[in-house]
MARGU-794655 format. One record per residue (C-alpha): x, z, y; residue in three letters. Coordinates in steps of 0.02 Angstrom, whole numbers, plus 50000, padded with zeros to 5 digits. Layout:
residues N
XZYala
...
//
This chain:
residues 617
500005000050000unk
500714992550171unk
501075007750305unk
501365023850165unk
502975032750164unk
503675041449989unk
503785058249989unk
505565060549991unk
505605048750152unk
504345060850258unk
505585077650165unk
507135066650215unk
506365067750395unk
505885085350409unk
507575090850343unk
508525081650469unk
507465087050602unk
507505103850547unk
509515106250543unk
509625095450728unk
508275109650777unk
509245124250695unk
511075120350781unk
510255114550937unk
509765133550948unk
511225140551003unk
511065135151162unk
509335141951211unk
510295160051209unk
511715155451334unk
513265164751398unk
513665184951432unk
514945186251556unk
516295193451458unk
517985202051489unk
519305194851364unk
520785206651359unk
522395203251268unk
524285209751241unk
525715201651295unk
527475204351253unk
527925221151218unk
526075228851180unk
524955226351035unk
522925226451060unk
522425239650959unk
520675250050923unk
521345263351014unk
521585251251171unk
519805247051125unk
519165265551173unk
520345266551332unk
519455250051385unk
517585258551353unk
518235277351431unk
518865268151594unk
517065258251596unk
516145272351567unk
517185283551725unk
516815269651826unk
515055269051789unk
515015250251737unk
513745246151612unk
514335236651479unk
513215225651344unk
514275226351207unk
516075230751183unk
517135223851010unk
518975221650946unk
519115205750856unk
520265192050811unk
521835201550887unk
521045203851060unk
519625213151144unk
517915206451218unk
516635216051325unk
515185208951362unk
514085211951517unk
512355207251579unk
512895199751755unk
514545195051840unk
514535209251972unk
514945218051827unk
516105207951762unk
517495205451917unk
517225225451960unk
517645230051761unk
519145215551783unk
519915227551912unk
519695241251852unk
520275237251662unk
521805227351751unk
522415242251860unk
522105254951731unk
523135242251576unk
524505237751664unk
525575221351633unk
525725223951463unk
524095215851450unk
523225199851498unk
521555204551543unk
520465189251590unk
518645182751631unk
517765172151521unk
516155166951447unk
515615173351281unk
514095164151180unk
512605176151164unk
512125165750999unk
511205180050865unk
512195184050687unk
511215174850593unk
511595159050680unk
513595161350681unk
513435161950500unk
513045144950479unk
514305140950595unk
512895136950726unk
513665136450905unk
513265131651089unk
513915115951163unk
515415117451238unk
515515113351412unk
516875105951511unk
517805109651658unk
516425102951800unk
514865111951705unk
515805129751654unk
517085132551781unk
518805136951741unk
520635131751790unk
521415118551809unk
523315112751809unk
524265099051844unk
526165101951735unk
527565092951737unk
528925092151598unk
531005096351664unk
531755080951581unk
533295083651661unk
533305101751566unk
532715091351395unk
534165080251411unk
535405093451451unk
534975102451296unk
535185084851184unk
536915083251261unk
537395101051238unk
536815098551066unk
537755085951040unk
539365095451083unk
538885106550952unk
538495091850817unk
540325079950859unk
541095100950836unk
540405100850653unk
540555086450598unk
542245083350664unk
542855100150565unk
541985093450422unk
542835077550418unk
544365089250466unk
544955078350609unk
545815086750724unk
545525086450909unk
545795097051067unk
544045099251149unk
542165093351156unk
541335098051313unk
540035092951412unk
540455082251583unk
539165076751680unk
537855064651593unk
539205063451455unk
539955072751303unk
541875071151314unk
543085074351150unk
544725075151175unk
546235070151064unk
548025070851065unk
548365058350924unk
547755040950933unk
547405036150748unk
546245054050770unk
545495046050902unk
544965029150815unk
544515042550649unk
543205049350768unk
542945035250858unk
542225026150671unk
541645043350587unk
540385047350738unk
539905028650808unk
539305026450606unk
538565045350609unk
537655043050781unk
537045021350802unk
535895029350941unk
537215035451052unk
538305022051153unk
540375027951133unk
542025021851253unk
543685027051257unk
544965029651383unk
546745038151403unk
547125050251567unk
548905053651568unk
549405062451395unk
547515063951343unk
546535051951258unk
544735052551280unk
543115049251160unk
541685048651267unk
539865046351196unk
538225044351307unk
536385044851269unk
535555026151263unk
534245021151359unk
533205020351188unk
533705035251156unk
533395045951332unk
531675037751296unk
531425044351115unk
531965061851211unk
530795061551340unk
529425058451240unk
529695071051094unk
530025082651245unk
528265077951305unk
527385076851139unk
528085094451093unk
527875104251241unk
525705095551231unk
525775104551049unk
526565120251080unk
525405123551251unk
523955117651127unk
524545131051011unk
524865144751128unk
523355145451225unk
522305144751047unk
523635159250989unk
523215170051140unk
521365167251125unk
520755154351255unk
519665144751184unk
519135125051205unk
520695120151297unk
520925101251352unk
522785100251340unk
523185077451345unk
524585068951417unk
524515060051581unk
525875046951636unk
527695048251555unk
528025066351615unk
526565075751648unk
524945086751552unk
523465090551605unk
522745107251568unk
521055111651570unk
520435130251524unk
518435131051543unk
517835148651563unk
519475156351636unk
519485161551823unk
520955170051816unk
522305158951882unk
523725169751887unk
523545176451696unk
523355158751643unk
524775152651710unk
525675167251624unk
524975162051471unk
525675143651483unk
527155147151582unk
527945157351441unk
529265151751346unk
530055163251181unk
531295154251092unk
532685160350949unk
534475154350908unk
535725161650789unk
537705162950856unk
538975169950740unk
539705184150792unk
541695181150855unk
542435195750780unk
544195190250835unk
543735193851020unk
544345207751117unk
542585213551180unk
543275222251354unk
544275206751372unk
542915198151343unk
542015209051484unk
543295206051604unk
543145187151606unk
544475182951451unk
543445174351357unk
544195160051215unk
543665143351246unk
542365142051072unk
541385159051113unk
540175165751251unk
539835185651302unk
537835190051269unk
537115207351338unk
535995215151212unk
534465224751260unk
535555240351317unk
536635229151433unk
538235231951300unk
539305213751316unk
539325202751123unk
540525190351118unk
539655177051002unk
540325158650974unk
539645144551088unk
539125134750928unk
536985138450868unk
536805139250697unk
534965136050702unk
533465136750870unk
531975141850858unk
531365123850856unk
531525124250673unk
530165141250667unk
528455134950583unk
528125153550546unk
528165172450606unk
527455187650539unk
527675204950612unk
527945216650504unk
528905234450410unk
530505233050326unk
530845246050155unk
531055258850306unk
529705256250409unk
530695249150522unk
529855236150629unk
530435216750604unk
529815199150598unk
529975188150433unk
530355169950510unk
529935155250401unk
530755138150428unk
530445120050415unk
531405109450273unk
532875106350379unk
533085121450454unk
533235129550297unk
534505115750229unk
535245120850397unk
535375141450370unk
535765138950196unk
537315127850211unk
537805138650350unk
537655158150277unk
538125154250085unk
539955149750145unk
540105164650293unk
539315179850174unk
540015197750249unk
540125189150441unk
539075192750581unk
537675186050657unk
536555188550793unk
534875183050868unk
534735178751029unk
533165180551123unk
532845166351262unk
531745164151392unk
531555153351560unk
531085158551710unk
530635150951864unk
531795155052011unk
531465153952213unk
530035141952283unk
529885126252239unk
531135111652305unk
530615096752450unk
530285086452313unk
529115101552259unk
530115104452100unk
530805122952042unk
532495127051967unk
532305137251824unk
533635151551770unk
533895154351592unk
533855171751533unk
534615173951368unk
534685195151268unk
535375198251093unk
534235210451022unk
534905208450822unk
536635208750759unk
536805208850579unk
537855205850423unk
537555190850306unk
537255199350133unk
536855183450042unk
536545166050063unk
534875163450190unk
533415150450147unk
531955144750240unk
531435163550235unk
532225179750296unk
531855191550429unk
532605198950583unk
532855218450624unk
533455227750793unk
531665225750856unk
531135241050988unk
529425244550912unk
528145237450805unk
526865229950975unk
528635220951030unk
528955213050842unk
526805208450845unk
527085198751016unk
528855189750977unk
528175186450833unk
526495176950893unk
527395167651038unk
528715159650885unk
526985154750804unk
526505147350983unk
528265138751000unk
529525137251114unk
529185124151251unk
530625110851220unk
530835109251399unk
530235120851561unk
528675115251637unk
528235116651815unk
526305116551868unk
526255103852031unk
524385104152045unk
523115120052009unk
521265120852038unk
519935133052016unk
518335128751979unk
517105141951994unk
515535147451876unk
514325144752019unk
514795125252063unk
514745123651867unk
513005130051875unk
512755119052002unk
513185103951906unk
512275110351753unk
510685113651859unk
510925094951932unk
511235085351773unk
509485095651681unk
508585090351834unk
508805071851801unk
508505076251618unk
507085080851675unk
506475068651784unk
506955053951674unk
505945065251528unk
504235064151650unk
504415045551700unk
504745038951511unk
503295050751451unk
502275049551584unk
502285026951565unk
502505026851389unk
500695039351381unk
499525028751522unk
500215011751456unk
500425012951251unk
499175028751259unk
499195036851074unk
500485026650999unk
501385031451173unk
501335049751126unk
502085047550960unk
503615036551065unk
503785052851188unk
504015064551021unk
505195052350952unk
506105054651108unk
506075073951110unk
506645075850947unk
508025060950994unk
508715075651138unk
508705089651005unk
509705078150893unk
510905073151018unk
511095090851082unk
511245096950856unk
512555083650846unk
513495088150983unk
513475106550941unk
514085104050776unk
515715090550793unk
517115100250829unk
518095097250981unk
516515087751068unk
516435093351261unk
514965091551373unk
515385084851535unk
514615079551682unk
514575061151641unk
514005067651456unk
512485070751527unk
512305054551622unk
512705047051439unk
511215056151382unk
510045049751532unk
510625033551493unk
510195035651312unk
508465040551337unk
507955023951435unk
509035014151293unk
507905024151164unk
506245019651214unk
506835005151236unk
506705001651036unk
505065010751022unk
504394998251169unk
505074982751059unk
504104989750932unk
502344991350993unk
502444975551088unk
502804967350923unk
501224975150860unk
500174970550998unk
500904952350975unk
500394949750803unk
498794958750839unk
498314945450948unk
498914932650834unk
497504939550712unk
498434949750589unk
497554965050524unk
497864983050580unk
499074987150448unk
500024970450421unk
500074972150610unk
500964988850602unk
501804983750452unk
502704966950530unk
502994976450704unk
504264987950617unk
504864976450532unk
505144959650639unk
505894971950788unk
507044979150668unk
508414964450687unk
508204966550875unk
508524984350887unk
509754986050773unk
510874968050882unk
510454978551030unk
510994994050977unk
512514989550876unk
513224980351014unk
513194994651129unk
513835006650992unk
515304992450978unk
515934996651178unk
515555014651142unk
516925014151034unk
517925005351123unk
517705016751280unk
518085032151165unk
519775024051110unk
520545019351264unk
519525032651395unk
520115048451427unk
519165062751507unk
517445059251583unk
517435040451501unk
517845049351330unk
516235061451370unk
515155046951436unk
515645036751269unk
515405051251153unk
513465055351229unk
513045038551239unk
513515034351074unk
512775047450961unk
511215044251087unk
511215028051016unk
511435032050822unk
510005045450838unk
508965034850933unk
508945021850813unk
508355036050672unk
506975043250789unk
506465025950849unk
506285016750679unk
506095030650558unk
505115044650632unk
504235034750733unk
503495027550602unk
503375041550494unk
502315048150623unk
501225032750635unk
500865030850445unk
500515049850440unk
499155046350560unk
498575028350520unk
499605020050398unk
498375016450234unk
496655017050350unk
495345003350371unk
495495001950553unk
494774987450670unk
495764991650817unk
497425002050858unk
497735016551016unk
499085006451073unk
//
């Protein structure tokens, strides 16, 4: 019988519906201001910090909604954001700097929902609020540590090949190695031109010297700046979602630059402390031939380097780095057999072959960690640059008991909050190069509101004109287009909830006003069909029958056609195009199910399999 759906096709229908409904939810409960308060180095969030937090509420008589430790951090909830900035200054003063306490948004979405995994959609920059910077990678910094690597590397491997020379230093853009002999010139010359086919060599003779010198390539100062870049988008990526801010945009923009977007943080200042930070490791060998007070006085040998420790006593370690922490793909905090505080490090394949190598021929010998860090010093340049200053601190020397792997750990930590925080900014990573920010904004909650409030209005509007024409001028049949459409929103809305990573923007939302002109769109090829073949003397059912299906090759041209530059606008867009692109073209996909499917679902429900002599359309 024409116009009769199976069963499973009107349960296929409800189902779909019903999850689109059910993770569309979410976002009928909205956001609790929230305070989002976390440790940085040298403290360790804690339950106990958790009841200092709700004491120094409660004194100053700030009502909170709900208060919780979880995930490594704490988040207090309140009902309105008077609350919220007076408990930010109050929990910041009475905290100190050992922890990052910052504003955010918190989703007020029930249990039962977050057990699904049901969660509101997550809004961008222009519809939440938050900050905004503008960074901007030190190549010159990236390329100074490949040459002084490099120094290390032609050290090595010349001692391996056990050709003697009399110095490898750095000199300007250039690594110079110098040689007394000729034929261990031309040795070196072969051995590290056939080692290193990126790096461009020349030789020259100044007096008694002769000179090797090698320089980076222009492919290869390229293939630098661009790990440098790549690496430093990854590690912010993973040190924001380490410390807790959620949703970051973190993307590349021109050949040295990120943008960084953090919706839902107002706090500029603790945000930039957050992506500003850099931890890094790298493991000298002890030179235990050095006269340390010599060393102290400014005697020094040539190979070797005095440290400080965390006490301020001078180490005298050698210049060459056994290992960085670039090698780090893990760190755990924990206890060592004496409940001593320490952090097992775990290493990538290379670093391993690296430590390995290294320790299994220098068992009994020294080594120490050094802690690094960069900080920013003075203002900012004409050229609106800053210089940063390297601070470097030994806080482990030990002795090499056996041969290392791609596992050990490291002792000589203070306490166990300091071990917890070095520990999570290794996870993070250490930026390859320092970053500068060159542009910050701050977008607040109310101008997000704004937006938001702006882009439901045309919602809305476009909502009343559709349903209000698509009513008066298909009347019943009309009604059953304007449902279609409804449950086309929740879908879109579902969807959008549910892929991970998906942001709602501003131009989302014109993407979804778009989408709900292009969807009635199909339901008006539909119904015109209907009315055509109507009037071409068909009966009621074959009528309803051969609409559907005559407009399906139509819709489906139309439809897949737009999907096609969707695609393509998602592939080469970035930021608002990606958003527009995204709404528009699951808009498309679910208006194509709503249009054709549950349209007619609808339709047969009501009239499909009746003897009728005329139609409501």
């Amino acid at each position: 019988m024409l116009n009769r759906y199976p069963l499973w096709k009107y349960l296929m229908v409800i189902v779909v519906i019903a999850i689109g409904f059910l993770y569309a939810a979410p976002n009928l409960y909205g956001e609790d201001p929230a305070l989002q308060v976390s440790a940085s180095r040298g403290a360790e969030v804690k339950l106990e910090t958790l009841d200092l937090v709700n004491e120094t509420l409660n004194a100053a008589k700030i009502p909170v909604k709900h208060a919780a430790f979880e995930h490594g951090f704490i988040l207090v909830r309140f009902k309105n954001t008077e609350d919220q900035l007076k408990a930010r200054d109050v929990v910041a003063t009475k905290l100190g700097d050992n922890f990052i306490t910052a504003l955010n948004l918190a989703p007020a979405t029930p249990a039962w929902l977050n057990a699904i995994g049901a969660a509101p959609l997550k809004l961008g920059l222009d519809l939440r609020g938050g900050v905004h910077f503008l960074m901007e990678v030190d190549m010159a910094e990236a390329l100074t540590k490949q040459q002084e690597q490099m120094v290390q590397d032609f050290r090595s491997e010349l001692r391996t090949q056990k050709i003697r020379y009399s110095g490898v230093r750095r000199v300007g853009d250039q690594v110079q190695v110098l040689f007394r002999d000729e034929a261990d010139q031309e040795r070196a010359l072969s051995h590290l031109r056939r080692q290193n086919p990126d790096l461009a060599f020349t030789t020259e003779q100044k007096g008694d010297e002769l000179i090797l010198l090698a320089a980076l390539t222009e492919a290869k100062i390229k293939e630098v700046k661009k790990y440098a870049l790549e690496q430093n988008i990854t590690i912010i990526r993973n040190r924001v979602n380490e410390l807790g801010v959620a949703e970051p945009l973190v993307q590349q923009q021109g050949a040295e630059r990120i943008v960084v977007e953090l919706p839902g943080i107002q706090d500029t200042a603790r945000a930039k402390e957050i992506l500003g930070a850099t931890a890094t490791l790298e493991f000298h060998m002890v030179d235990e031939t050095a006269d340390i007070q010599a060393a102290a006085d400014g005697r020094v040998p040539p190979s070797s380097k005095v440290y400080n420790d965390r006490n301020g006593r001078p180490v005298v370690l050698q210049k060459r780095v056994i290992l960085t922490g670039d090698h780090i793909v893990g760190a755990q905090s924990g206890f060592d057999e004496y409940s001593r505080p320490q952090v097992n490090i775990k290493l990538d394949g290379q670093g391993g072959n690296k430590m390995a190598n290294f320790t299994k021929d220098n068992v009994g010998k020294g080594m120490a960690t050094v802690f690094i860090e960069y900080k920013p010093v003075g203002q900012p340049g004409p050229d609106g640059k800053r210089k940063f200053r390297k601070q470097e601190e030994v806080i482990n020397v030990a002795t090499i008991q056996s041969r290392l792997g791609s596992q050990f750990r490291i002792t000589g930590i203070d306490n166990a909050n300091e071990a917890h925080n070095l520990a999570l900014l290794l996870r993070a990573g250490a930026l390859i190069a320092p970053i500068q920010i060159v542009e910050e904004r701050t977008i607040g909650p109310s101008l997000g509101q704004q937006n938001i409030d702006s882009g439901m209005e045309a919602i809305g509007w476009a909502m009343l004109v559709i349903v209000l024409f698509m009513g008066i001028y298909y009347r019943a049949f009309g009604w059953v287009a304007n449902l279609a459409l409804s449950m086309n929103l929740v879908l879109i809305v579902g969807i959008m909830s549910m892929i991970p990573g998906a942001t709602m923007t501003l131009p989302g939302i014109a993407g979804i006003v778009l989408t709900l002109g292009m969807a009635v769109d199909a339901n008006v090829l539909i119904y015109e069909r209907i009315r055509e073949e109507i009037r071409n003397g068909r009966g009621v059912q074959q009528a309803i029958h051969l609409g559907f299906d005559r407009a399906f090759s139509t819709i489906a041209d139309s439809n897949v056609t737009s999907l096609i530059t969707c695609v393509i606008l998602f592939g080469i867009g970035t930021g608002a195009i990606k958003g527009f692109a995204l709404t528009l073209g699951i808009g498309l996909s679910a208006s194509m199910f709503t249009a054709i499917t549950v349209s007619r679902a609808i339709i047969n429900l009501a009239w499909g399999g009746r003897r009728l002599d005329k139609l409501p359309i």
